[in-house]
N, C-alpha and C positions, 0 to 999 in steps of 0.2 A: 182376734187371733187367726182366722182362717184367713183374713185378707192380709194377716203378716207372709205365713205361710204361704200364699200364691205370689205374693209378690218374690220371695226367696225362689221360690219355683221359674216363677219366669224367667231371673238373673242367671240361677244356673243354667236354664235353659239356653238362655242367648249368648252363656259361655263358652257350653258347649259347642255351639254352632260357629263361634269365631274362632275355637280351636282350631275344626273341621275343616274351615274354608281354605286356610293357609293347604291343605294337601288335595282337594278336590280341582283337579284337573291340572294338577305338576308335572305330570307324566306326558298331558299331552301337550303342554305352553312349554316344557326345558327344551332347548334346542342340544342338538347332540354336541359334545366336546369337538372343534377343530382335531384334524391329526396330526404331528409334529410334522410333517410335510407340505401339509394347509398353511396352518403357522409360518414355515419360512416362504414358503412363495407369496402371502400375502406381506410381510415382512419386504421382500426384496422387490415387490409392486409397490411398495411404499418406498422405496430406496431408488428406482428408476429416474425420479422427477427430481432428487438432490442428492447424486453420487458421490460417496465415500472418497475425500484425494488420501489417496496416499503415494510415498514415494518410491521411485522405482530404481535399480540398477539395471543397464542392461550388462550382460556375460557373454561372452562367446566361450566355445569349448576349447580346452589344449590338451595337446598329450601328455599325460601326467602316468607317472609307473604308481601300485599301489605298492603298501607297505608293511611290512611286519613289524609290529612295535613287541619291545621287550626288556624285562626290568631284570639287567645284569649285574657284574661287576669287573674289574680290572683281572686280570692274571699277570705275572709276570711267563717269559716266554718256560724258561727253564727255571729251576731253584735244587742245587745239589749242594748236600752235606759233605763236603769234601775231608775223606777220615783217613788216619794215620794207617800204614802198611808195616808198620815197625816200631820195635816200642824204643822210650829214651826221655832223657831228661830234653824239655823246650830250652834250646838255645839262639834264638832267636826269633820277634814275630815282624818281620819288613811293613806288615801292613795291617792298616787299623780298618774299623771298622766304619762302612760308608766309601772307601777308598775303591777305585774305579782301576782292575787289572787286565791285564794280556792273558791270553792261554801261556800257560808255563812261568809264569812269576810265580817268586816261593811264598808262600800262607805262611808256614810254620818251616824252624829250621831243628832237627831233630842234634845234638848233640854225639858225634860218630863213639864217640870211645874209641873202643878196641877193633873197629871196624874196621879204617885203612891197612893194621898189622895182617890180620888174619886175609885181606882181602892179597897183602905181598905173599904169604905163606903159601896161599891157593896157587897162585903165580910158581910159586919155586917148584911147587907139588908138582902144577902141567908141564915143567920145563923136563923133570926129569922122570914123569912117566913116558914123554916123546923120546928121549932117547935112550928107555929102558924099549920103548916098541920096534926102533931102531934097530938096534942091536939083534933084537928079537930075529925081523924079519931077514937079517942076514945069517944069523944065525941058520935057520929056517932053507935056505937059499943053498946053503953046506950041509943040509941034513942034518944038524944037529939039535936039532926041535921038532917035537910033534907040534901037530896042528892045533893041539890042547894048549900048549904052551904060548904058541902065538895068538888066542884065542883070549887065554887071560891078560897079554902086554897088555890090549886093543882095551880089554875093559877096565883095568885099570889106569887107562888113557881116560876114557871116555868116562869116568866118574871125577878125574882129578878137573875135567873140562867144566862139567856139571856143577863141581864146588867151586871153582871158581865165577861160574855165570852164578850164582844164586849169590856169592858174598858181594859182587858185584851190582844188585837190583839193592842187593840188603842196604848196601852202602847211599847207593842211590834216594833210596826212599827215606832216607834221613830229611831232604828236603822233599816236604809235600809242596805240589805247584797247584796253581790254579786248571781248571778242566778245559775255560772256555775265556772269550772277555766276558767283562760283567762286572758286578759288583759285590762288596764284599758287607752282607747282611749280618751277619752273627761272628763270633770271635770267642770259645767260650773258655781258650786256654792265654794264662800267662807266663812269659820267661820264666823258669826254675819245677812249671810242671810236668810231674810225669805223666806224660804220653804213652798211654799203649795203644798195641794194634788193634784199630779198630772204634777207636774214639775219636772224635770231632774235633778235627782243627779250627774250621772255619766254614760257612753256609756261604756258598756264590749265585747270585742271581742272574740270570740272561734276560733283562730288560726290553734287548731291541731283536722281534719289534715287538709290541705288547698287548698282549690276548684279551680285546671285550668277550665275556663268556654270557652267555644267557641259554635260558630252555626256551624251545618253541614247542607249541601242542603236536599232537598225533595229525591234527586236522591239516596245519601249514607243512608240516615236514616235507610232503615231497614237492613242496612249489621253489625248496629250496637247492642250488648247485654252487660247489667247487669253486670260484673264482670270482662267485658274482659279487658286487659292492654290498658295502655295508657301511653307516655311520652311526656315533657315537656321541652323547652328550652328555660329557663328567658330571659329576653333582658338584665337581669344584670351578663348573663354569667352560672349562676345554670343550671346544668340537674337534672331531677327529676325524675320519674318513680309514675305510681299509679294504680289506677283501676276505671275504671267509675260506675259510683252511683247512674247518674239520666240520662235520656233520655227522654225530654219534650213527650207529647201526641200530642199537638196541635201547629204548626206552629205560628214563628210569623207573626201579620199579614200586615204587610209590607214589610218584607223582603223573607217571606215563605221560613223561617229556622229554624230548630229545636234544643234547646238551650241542651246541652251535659255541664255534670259536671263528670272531673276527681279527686278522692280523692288524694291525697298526702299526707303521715306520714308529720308533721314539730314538734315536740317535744318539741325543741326549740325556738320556735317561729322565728327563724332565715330566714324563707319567708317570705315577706311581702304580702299585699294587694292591688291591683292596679297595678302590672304589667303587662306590656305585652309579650306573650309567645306566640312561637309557639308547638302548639300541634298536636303528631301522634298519632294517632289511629289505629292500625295494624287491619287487618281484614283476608282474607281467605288467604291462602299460595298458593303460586305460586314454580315451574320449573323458575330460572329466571339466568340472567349474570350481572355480575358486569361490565359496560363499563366506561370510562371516558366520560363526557359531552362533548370534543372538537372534537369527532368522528362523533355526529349525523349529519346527513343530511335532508332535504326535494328532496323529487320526484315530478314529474312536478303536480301533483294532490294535492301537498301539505303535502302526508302523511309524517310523520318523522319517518325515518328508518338510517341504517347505510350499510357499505361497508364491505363487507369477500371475502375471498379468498375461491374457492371451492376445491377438489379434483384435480381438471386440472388444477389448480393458474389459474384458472379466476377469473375476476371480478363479484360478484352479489351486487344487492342491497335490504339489507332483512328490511322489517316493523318490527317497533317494539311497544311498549307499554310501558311506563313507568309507574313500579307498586310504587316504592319509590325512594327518593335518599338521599345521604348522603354526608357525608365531601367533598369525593374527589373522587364523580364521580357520577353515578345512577345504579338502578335495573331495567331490561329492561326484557321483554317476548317474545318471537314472531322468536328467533335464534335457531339453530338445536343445538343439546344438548353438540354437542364439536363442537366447530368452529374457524376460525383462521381470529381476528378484523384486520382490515387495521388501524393502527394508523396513521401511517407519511406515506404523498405522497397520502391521497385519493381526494385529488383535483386534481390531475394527471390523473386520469383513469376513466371511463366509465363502467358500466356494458356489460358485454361478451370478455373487453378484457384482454387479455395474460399476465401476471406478473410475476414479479422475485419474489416471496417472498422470504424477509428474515427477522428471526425471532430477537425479539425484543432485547436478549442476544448477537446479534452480534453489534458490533463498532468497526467506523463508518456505518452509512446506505452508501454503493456504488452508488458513484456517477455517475448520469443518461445521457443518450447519449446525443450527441449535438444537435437531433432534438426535443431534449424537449420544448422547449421554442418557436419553431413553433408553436407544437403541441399543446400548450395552448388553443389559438385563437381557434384554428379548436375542441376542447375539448368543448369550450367553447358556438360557435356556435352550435356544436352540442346537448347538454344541453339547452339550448335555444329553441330549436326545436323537440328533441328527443322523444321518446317514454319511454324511459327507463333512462334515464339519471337523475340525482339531483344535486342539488346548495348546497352547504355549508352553515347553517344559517347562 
């Protein structure tokens, strides 16, 4: 039993000790962690000797204006409810609805009645208040009238005059006309109704020319002036071209933005009212490149910049600005005035390191060494942690 017991003794004993040994002298055999900056410099000393190709554009800079973008809608220029001044049965309506008129063509035609009689009667009335005033004044001329008398001829002149110019508007206003040209939106009476003063014959639009409207922020507001261009892209596919006309004073006041109206020629009436468009407003000019959008990148701060090839074909990564963009790509500021863009393979590379560049007129791009696909990871990592590094949005 005692030599079971010793031999148990010794096992655990020589257990113990093979636990132990795993941690006696860890502290002084671990080598310290690399620092993410160690990391990629030994990373891009290993990239030196088989350079990453990727492919390059070269850009030259142009004067490009930047741009206010804004999500509007159409206006038309005017729109007036053109309403009855006199009441009466509708006898006639010359014009439908959608029908394209002059200033002064008649909307509706008001039914005179007893309007022409009373309008002869006013007539008879002035003819012979004039030559009750007549009489008056010669009378007057003989002494035989006070100044009281002649006094009254004159105003009983001058009210027979008065009722005659008002029977004469009354009559008039039988036909309502159009305000302006334009066109004719609404219509909400038919032949045989009664029209009073004050009710809706017909809605006129003034089409030409035709108001993009949008809000711009507190922040563009005063980059904006009176006459300067402005273009237009309908949602129904139209581009338009105009000048701005109005630039509110005072903010609205819930949104604290200030409402911007671009004139538009429509001649035709062939714009409508009620769409939605986007609207640029060009403002100061810029030094600017033309890049494609699948280039940008973000840097660990977030700023959005892109990837060039320097002098040495190294890698930088340069901030930029986006002052407008268009179809097929954007206007960016903030690049030296000839520069050579990394198109294809800037997910590949790192700022500071070594590159093949080859430029975009060669095909195919040369295909890259077999430690690329290592390299990702450690690219990757390194981006992650870097100083200098950016993600591909």
């Amino acid at each position: 039993m005692k030599k079971t017991y010793l031999a148990a003794l010794v096992v655990a004993l020589l257990f113990v000790l093979w636990m132990l040994s795993g941690q006696i002298g860890t502290d002084r055999e671990r080598a310290p962690a690399p620092s993410l900056a160690e990391s990629r410099d030994s990373m891009l000393r290993q990239r030196e000797d088989a350079p990453t190709a990727v492919r390059v554009r070269s850009l030259e800079a142009e004067l490009q204006r930047a741009a206010i973008a804004l999500r509007g809608r159409t206006e038309v220029n005017r729109r007036v409810a053109v309403r009855a001044e006199t009441g009466g049965l509708v006898a006639a309506l010359p014009v439908e609805k959608g029908d394209v008129v002059r200033a002064g063509d008649i909307l509706c035609r008001i039914d005179p009645g007893s309007r022409p009689a009373r309008l002869e009667e006013s007539r008879e009335a002035v003819t012979l208040a004039e030559i009750e005033f007549e009489g008056v004044q010669r009378l007057e001329q003989r002494g035989l009238v006070s100044a009281t008398g002649v006094a009254t001829a004159r105003a009983r002149l001058a009210s027979a005059r008065a009722d005659l110019r008002q029977r004469e508007l009354d009559l008039s206003h039988t036909a309502i006309r159009a305000p302006f040209d334009g066109i004719v939106e609404t219509r909400p009476v038919e032949i045989g109704d009664f029209l009073q003063a004050g009710q809706v014959c017909a809605e006129v639009l003034d089409a030409d020319p035709l108001l993009l409207v949008g809000q711009v922020s507190e922040r563009d507001v005063a980059r904006l002036q009176i006459g300067d261009p402005g273009t237009g892209r309908l949602l129904t596919g139209e581009r338009v071209t105009g000048v701005i006309t109005y630039v509110a004073q005072a903010a609205h006041p819930s949104t604290r933005t200030f409402r911007v109206e671009v004139a538009v020629p429509n001649p035709n009436a062939t714009l409508r009212d009620g769409i939605t468009t986007e609207i640029q407003l060009p403002v100061e000019e810029h030094i600017a490149h033309h890049v494609p959008s699948s280039v940008l990148a973000l840097d660990d701060l977030g700023e959005l910049g892109v990837r060039i090839v320097d002098g040495d074909d190294r890698v930088q990564f340069v901030r930029i600005r986006v002052i407008r963009d268009s179809a097929d790509g954007l206007w960016v500021t903030g690049l030296p005035e000839s520069v050579r863009l990394i198109t294809v393979g800037q997910e590949l590379v790192v700022p500071g390191e070594q590159v093949r560049a080859v430029p975009e007129a060669e095909r195919p791009l040369p295909s890259q060494t077999p430690e690329i696909p290592a390299r990702l990871d450690a690219t990757a990592a390194t981006r992650r942690g870097g100083d200098d590094g950016a993600s591909q949005p």
